[in-house]
C-alpha positions as CSV (number, residue, x, y, z in Angstrom):
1,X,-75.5,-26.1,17.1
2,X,-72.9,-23.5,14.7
3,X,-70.1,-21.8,16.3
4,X,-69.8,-18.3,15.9
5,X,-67.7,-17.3,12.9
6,X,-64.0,-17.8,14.8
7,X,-61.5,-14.5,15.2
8,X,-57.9,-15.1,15.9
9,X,-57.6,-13.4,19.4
10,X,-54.1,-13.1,20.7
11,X,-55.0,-12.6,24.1
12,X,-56.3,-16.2,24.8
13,X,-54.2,-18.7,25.3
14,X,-54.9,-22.6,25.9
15,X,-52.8,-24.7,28.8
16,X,-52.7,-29.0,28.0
17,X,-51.2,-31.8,30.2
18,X,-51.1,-35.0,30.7
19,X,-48.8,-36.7,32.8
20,X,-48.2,-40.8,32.4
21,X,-46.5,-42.6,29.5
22,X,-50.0,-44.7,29.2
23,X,-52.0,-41.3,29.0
24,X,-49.5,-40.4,26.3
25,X,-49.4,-43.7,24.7
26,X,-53.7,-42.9,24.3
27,X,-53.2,-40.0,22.7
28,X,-54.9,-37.9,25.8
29,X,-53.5,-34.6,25.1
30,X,-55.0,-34.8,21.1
31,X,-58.4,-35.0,23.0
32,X,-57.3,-32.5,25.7
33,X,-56.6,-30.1,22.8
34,X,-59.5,-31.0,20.3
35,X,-61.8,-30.4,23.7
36,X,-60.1,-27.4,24.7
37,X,-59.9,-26.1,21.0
38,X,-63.8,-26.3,20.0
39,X,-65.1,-25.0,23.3
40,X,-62.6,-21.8,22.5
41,X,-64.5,-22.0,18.7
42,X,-67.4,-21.9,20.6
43,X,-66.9,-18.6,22.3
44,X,-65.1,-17.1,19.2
45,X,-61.8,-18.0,20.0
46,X,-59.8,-19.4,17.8
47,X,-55.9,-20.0,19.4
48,X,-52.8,-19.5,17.3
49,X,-50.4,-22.7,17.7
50,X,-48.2,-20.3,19.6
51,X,-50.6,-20.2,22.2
52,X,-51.0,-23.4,22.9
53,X,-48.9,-24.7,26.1
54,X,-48.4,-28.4,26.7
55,X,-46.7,-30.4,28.8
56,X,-46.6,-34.1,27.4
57,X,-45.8,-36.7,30.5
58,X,-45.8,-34.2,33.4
59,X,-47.1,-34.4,36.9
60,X,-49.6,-32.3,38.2
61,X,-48.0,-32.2,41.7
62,X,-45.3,-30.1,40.9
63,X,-45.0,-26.6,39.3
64,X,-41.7,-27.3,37.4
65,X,-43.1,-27.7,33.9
66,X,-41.7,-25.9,30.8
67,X,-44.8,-25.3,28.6
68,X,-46.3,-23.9,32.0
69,X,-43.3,-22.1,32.6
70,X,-43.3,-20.4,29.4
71,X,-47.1,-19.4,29.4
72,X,-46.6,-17.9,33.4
73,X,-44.0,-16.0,31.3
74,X,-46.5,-14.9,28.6
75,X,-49.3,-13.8,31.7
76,X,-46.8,-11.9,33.4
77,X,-45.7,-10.0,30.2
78,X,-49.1,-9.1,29.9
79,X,-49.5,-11.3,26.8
80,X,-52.6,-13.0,27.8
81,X,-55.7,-12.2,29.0
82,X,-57.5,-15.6,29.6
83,X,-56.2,-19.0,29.6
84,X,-58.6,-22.1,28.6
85,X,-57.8,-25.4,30.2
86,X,-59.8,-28.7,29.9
87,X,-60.7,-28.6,34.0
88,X,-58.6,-26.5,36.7
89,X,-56.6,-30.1,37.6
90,X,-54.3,-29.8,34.3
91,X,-52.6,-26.6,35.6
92,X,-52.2,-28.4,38.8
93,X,-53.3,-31.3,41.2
94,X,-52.3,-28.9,44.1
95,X,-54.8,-27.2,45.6
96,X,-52.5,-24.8,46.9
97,X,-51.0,-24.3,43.3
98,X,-53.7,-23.9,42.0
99,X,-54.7,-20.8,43.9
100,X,-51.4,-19.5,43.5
101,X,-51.5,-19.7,39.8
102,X,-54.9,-18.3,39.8
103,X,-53.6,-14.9,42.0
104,X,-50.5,-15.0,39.8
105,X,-52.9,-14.5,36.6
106,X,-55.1,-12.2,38.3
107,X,-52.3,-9.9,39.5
108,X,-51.7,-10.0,35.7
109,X,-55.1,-9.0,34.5
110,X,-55.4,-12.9,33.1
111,X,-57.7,-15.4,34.2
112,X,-58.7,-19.2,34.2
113,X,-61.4,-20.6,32.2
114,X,-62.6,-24.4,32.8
115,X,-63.9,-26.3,29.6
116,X,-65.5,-28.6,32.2
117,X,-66.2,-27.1,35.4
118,X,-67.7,-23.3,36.1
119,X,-66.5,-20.3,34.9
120,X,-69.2,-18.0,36.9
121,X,-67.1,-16.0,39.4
122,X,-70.5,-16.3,42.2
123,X,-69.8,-18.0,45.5
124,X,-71.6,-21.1,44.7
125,X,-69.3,-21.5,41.7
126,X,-66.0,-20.7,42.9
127,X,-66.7,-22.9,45.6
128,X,-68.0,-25.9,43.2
129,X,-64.4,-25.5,41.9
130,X,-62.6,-25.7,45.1
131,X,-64.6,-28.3,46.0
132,X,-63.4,-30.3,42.8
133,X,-59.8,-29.2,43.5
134,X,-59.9,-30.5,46.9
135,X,-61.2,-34.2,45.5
136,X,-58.7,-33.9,42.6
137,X,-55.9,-33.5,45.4
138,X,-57.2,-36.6,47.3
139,X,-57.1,-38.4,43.9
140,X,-53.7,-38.0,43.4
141,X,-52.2,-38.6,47.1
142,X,-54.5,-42.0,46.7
143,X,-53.1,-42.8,43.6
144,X,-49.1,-41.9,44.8
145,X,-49.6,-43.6,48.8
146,X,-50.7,-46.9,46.5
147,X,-47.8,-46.9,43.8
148,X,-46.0,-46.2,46.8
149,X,-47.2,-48.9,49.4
150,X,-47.4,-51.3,45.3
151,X,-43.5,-50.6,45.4
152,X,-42.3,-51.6,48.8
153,X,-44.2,-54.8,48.6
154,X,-42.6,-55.9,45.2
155,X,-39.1,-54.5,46.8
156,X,-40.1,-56.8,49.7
157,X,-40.7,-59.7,47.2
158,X,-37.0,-59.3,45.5
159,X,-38.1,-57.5,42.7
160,X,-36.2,-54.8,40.6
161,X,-39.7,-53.5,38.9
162,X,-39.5,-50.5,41.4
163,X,-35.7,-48.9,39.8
164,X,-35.1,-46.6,37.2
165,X,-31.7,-47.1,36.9
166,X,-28.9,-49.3,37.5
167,X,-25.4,-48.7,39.0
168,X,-22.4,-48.2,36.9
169,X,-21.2,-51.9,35.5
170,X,-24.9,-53.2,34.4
171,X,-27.8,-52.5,32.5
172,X,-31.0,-52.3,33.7
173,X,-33.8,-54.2,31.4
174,X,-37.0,-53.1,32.5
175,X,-40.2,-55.5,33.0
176,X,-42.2,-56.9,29.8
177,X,-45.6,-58.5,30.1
178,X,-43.7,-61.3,30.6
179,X,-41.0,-60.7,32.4
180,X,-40.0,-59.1,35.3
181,X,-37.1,-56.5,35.9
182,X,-33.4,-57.4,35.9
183,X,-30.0,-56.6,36.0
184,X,-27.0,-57.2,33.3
185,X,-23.4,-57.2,33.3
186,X,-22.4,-54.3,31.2
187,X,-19.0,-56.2,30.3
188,X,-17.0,-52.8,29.2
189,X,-18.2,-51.1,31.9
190,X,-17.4,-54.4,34.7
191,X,-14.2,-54.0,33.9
192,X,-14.2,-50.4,34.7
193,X,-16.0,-51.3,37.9
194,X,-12.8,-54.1,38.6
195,X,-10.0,-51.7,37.5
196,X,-11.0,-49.5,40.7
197,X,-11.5,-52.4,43.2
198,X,-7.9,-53.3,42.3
199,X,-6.1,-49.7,42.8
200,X,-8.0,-49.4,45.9
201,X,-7.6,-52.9,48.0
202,X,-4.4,-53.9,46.0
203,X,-2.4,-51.5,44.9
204,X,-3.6,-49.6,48.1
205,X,-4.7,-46.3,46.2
206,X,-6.8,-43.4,47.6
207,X,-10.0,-42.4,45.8
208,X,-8.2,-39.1,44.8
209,X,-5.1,-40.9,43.3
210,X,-7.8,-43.5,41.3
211,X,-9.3,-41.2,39.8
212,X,-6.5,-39.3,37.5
213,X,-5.2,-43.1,37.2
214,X,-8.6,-43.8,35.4
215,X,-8.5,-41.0,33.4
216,X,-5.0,-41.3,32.0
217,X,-5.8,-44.8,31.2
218,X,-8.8,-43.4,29.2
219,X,-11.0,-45.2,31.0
220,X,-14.5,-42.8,31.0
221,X,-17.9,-42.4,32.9
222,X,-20.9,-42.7,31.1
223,X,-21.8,-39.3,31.0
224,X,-18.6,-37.0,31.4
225,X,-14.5,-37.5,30.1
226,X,-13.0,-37.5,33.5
227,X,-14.5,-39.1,36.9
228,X,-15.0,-37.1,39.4
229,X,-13.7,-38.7,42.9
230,X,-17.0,-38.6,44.6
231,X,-18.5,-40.9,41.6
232,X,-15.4,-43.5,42.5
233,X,-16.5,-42.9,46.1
234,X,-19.9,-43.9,45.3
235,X,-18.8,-47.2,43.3
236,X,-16.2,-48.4,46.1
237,X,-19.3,-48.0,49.2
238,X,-22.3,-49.1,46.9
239,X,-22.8,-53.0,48.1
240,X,-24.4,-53.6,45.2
241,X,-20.8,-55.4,43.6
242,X,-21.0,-57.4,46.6
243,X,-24.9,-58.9,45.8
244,X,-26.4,-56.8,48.1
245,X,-29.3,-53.9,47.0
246,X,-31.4,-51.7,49.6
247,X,-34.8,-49.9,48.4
248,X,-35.4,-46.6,50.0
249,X,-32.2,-47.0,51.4
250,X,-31.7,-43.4,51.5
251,X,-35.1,-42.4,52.8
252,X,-35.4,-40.8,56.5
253,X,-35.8,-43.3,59.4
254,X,-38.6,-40.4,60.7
255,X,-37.0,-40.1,64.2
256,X,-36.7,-36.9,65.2
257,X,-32.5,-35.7,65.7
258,X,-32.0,-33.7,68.9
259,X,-30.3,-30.4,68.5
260,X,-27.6,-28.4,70.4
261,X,-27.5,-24.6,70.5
262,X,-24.4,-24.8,68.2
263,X,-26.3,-27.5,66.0
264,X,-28.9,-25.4,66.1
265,X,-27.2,-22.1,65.0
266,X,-25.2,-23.8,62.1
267,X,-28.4,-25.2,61.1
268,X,-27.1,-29.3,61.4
269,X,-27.9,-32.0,63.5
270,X,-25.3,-32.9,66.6
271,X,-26.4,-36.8,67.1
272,X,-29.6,-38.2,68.7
């Protein structure tokens, strides 16, 4: 079938994401954008570069994106009139977002159209497409209550697959095909790690005094020129330098906290 002649309309703008390392890694968002591109060719659209937003290794489940950012900006300047996406579950897995977004755009004069699902505006359609938002949503709380139940049972094993990073005085080596997760000593940064331990428990120092001791013996973070006390804080209560490591240790036991009127009014808990 030809395409009608295409005309550069600057009113249409195209919306892309993908949101693992593997989807990346496949080169999704090429065919997101080749898809998204010849359907627009098909309708007479042809989109600028400037107009196409992508968000490369981004989740769906959250609305804090910068390429969606910046085209919300575009909508509510009035510079677009439609955006095109691939199906309604690249602007957002929500189905709550994804309402929102598509009220934010109408109050804008801009609206959604689907490569792969309905454009019609009829009942039947619109509710096709909330219908495929709805199993879209299931999709992804399937997909994050199994990487989630997948990393308590490897934590439960003993193994460091689960962490993203390590604590100050190692490196973390992530898994291979091979090999599993680990720890190493960072040796520059162990002695760092045994230069506090020693002001604190032998030369009896308080975190406040360590820390300008640290600095004047230029002794840095990893990220900043002067430590902060709550980061020495951190470093002297993480039992990690004793062998010990917790998973989720800072997760909610899920107990409700009782309350007092005064709790209540300063809006924190008074004990259970």
């Amino acid at each position: 079938m030809q395409h009608p002649a295409p005309t550069v309309t600057a009113t249409v703008a195209a919306y892309l994401r993908v949101s693992s390392q593997a989807q990346r890694q496949s080169e999704t968002i090429a065919s997101q954008r080749e898809a998204v591109l010849d359907h627009g060719r098909s309708l007479g659209w042809a989109i600028p570069d400037d107009l196409l937003f992508a968000d490369d290794g981004f989740s769906g489940a959250t609305l804090e994106r910068p390429a969606l950012d910046a085209l919300r900006d575009g909508v509510a300047r009035g510079e677009i009139e439609t955006v095109l996406v691939l199906s309604i579950d690249r602007m957002s897995r929500n189905f709550a977002h994804q309402i929102l977004l598509q009220e934010e755009f109408a109050r804008s004069g801009a609206t959604v159209r689907c490569v792969q699902e309905p454009d019609d505006a009829t009942p039947q359609g619109m509710l096709l497409r909330q219908i495929l938002s709805v199993i879209s949503e299931y999709e992804r709380t399937q997909i994050a209550e199994r990487s989630r139940r997948g990393k308590i049972h490897r934590a439960r094993q003993g193994s460091l697959n689960m962490l993203t990073r390590a604590p100050y005085g190692y490196r973390l080596i992530r898994k291979t095909e091979t090999c599993g997760a680990r720890f190493e000593i960072d040796e520059a940064e162990a002695r760092v790690v045994r230069r506090i331990f020693d002001l604190y428990v032998r030369d009896g120092l308080k975190m406040h005094q360590i820390a300008p001791r640290l600095d004047e013996e230029g002794l840095h973070p990893r990220h900043s020129r002067h430590w902060p006390i709550s980061t020495v804080a951190v470093i002297l209560r993480n039992e990690a330098y004793i062998g010990k490591a917790a998973y989720m240790k800072t997760m909610g036991s899920g107990q409700r906290v009782r309350h007092n009127r005064t709790g209540r009014q300063r809006a924190a808990p008074s004990g259970a």
